[in-house]
C-alpha positions in Angstrom: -5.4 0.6 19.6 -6.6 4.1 18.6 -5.3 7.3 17.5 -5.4 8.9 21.2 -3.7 6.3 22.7 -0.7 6.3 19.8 -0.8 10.2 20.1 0.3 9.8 23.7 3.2 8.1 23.3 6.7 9.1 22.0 7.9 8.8 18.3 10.7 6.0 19.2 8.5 4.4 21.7 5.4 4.4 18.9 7.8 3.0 16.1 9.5 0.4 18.7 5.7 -0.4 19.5 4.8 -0.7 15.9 7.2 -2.9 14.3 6.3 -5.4 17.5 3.1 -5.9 16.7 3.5 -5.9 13.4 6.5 -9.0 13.8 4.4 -9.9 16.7 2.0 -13.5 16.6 -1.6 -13.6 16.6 -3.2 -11.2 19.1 -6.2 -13.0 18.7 -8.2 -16.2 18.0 -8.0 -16.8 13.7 -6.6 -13.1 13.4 -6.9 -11.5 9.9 -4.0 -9.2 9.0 -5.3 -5.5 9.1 -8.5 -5.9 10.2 -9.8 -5.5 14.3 -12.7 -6.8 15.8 -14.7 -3.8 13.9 -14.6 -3.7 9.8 -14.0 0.0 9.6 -13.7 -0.2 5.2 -16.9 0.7 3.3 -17.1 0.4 -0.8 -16.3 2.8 -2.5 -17.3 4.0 -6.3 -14.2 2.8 -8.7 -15.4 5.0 -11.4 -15.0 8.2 -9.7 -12.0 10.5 -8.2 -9.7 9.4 -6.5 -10.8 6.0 -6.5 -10.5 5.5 -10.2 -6.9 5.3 -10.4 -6.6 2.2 -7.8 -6.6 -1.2 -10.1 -6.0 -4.3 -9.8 -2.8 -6.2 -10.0 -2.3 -10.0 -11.1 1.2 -11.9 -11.7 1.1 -15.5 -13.7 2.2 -17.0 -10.7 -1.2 -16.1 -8.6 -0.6 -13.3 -6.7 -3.2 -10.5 -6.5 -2.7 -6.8 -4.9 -3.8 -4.0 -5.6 -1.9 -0.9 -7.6 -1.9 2.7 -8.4 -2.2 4.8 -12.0 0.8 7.5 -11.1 1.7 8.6 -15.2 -0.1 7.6 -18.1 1.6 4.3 -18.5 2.5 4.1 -15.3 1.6 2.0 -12.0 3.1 1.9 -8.2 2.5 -0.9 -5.9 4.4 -3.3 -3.7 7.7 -5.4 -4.9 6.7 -8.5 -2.6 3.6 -8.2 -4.6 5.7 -9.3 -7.9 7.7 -12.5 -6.3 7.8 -15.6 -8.4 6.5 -18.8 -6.7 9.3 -19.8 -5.2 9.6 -16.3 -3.7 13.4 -16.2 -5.4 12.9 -13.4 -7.7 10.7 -10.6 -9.0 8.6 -12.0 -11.8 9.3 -10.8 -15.2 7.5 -7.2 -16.3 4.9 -9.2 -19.1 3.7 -11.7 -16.5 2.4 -8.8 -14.9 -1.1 -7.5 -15.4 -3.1 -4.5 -14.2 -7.2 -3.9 -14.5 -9.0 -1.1 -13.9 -12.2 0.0 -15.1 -13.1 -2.7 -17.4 -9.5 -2.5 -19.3 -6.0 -4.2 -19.0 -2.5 -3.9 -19.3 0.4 -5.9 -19.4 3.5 -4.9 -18.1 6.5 -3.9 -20.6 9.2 -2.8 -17.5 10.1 -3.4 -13.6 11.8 -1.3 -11.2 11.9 -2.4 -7.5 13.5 -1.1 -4.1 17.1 -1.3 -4.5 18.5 -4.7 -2.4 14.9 -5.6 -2.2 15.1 -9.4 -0.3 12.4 -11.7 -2.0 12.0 -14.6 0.3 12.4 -12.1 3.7 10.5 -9.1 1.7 13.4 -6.8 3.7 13.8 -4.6 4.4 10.3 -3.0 4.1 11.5 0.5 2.9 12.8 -1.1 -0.7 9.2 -2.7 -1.0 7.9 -1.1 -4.1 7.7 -1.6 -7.7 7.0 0.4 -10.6 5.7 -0.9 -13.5 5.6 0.5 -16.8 2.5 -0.4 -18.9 2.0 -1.0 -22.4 -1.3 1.1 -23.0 -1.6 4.5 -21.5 -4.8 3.3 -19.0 -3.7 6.4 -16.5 -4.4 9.6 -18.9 -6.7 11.5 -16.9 -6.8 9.5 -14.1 -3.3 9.0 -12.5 -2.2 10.2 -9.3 0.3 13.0 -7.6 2.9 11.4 -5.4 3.4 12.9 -2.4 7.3 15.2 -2.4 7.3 15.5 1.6 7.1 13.4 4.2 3.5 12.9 5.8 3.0 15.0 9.5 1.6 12.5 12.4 -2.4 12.9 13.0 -2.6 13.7 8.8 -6.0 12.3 7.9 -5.6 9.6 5.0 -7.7 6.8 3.3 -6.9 3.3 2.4 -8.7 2.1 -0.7 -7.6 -1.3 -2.0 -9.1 -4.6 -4.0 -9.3 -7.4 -1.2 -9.4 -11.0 -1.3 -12.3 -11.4 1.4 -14.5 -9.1 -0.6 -14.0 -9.8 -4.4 -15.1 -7.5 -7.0 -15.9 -4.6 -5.0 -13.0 -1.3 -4.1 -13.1 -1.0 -0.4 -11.9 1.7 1.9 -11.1 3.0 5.2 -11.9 6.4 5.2 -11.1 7.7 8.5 -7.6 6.7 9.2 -4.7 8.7 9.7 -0.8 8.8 9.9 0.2 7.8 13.5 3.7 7.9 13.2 7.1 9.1 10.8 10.3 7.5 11.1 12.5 4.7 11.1 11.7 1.1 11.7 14.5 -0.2 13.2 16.6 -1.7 10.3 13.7 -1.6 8.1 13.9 2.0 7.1 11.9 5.0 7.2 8.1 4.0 7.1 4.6 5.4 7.8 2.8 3.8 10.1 -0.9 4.5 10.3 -4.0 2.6 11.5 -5.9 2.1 8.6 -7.6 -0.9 8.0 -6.9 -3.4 4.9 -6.5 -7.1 4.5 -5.1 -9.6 1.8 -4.7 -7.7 -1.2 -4.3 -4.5 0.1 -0.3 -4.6 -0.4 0.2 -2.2 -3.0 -2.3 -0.1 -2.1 -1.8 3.9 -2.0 -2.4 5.9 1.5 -4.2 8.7 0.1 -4.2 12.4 1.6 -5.6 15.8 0.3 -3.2 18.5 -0.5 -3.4 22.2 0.5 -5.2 22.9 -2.9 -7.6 20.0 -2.2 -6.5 17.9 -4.5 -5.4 14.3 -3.5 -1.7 12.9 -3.5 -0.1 9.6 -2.6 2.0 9.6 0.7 2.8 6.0 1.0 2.4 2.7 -0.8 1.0 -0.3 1.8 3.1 -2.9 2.5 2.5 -4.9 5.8 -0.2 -5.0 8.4 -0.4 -6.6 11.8 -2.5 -9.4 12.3 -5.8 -8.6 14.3 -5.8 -5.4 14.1 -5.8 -2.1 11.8 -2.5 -1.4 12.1 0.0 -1.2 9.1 3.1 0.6 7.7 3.9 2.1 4.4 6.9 3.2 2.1 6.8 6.6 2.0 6.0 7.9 -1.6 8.4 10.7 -1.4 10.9 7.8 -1.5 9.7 6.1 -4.9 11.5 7.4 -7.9 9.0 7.3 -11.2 11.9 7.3 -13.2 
């Protein structure tokens, strides 16, 4: 499914169309979440702007996303990314861990989604976390979040660590925002067609502002299976504090 063919239809019908396929079953043989017949990501270099501030985040019980330098000791990614292993709460802030550029942090605080769902991860508009860190690894690195709410057609990138592809930052980067609006009783999301697999939750939707510089419109949270296709919370909708 491409840009055109989203473009043509209607903002209900595209968001109705959406959240099917992205409840929907495989669409193909041994789908991979996020990912279409064609690998569209392409590494990226972690040590330079804006892909420095995108790390790496790891919770005691084993799960593995990726996350965003916003503030000095600050990181965004997604709350489902932060369950314990029996999915019935959010794991406590010092099992968390975040990497990036050879260093680490552990987490000192947690702030999720308000009536985020652990075992459903619902609805999808309350699923983010920030976590405060206990060394300052974002000074000079962290990112803007976005204040408005992303226009359709706005041309983004999707960098993010992924399980298939250890060790190495990839990134779509020639994906845009297909739609704005609210999911059904999921909340307001952005739905795009980037491409990004396991690990990618957490992961920022990046955009460059009118000045040039780049800002954080959403925080990845789903994708549908078999194809580059996912929805986002909108970071105008993340309070830092």
């Amino acid at each position: 499914m491409t840009t055109r063919i989203f473009g043509a239809c209607r903002a209900p019908v595209l968001r109705a169309a959406i959240l099917a396929l992205l409840l929907a079953g495989p669409a193909v043989a041994q789908p991979v979440p996020g990912l279409g017949s064609v690998d569209t990501r392409r590494p990226v270099p972690a040590d330079r702007v804006p892909w420095n501030a995108v790390g790496e985040v790891e919770t005691t019980s084993g799960n593995r996303c990726t996350g965003t330098l916003v503030g000095p000791r600050s990181i965004v990614t997604a709350a489902h990314c932060l369950v314990t292993e029996d999915a019935g709460a959010l794991v406590p802030a010092a099992s968390i861990t975040f990497r990036i550029g050879g260093r680490s942090a552990r987490g000192v605080s947690l702030r999720s989604g308000p009536n985020f769902d652990t075992r459903q991860e619902a609805p999808w508009r309350a699923d983010w976390a920030v976590v405060t860190l206990d060394a300052p690894l974002g000074t000079g690195r962290a990112m803007r979040m976005g204040q408005e709410p992303p226009r359709e057609g706005l041309a983004l990138t999707l960098p993010a660590w992924q399980h298939d592809r250890p060790g190495e930052l990839l990134a779509d980067l020639a994906c845009r925002v297909v739609v704005f609006g609210t999911f059904g009783s999921q909340g307001v999301m952005v739905g795009h067609n980037c491409a990004g697999t396991s690990g990618s939750s957490g992961a920022p939707l990046i955009a460059r502002g009118e000045d040039g510089s780049y800002v954080v419109v959403g925080i990845q949270t789903k994708a549908a299976l078999g194809r580059p296709l996912g929805v986002a919370v909108p970071a105008f909708t993340i309070p830092l504090r």
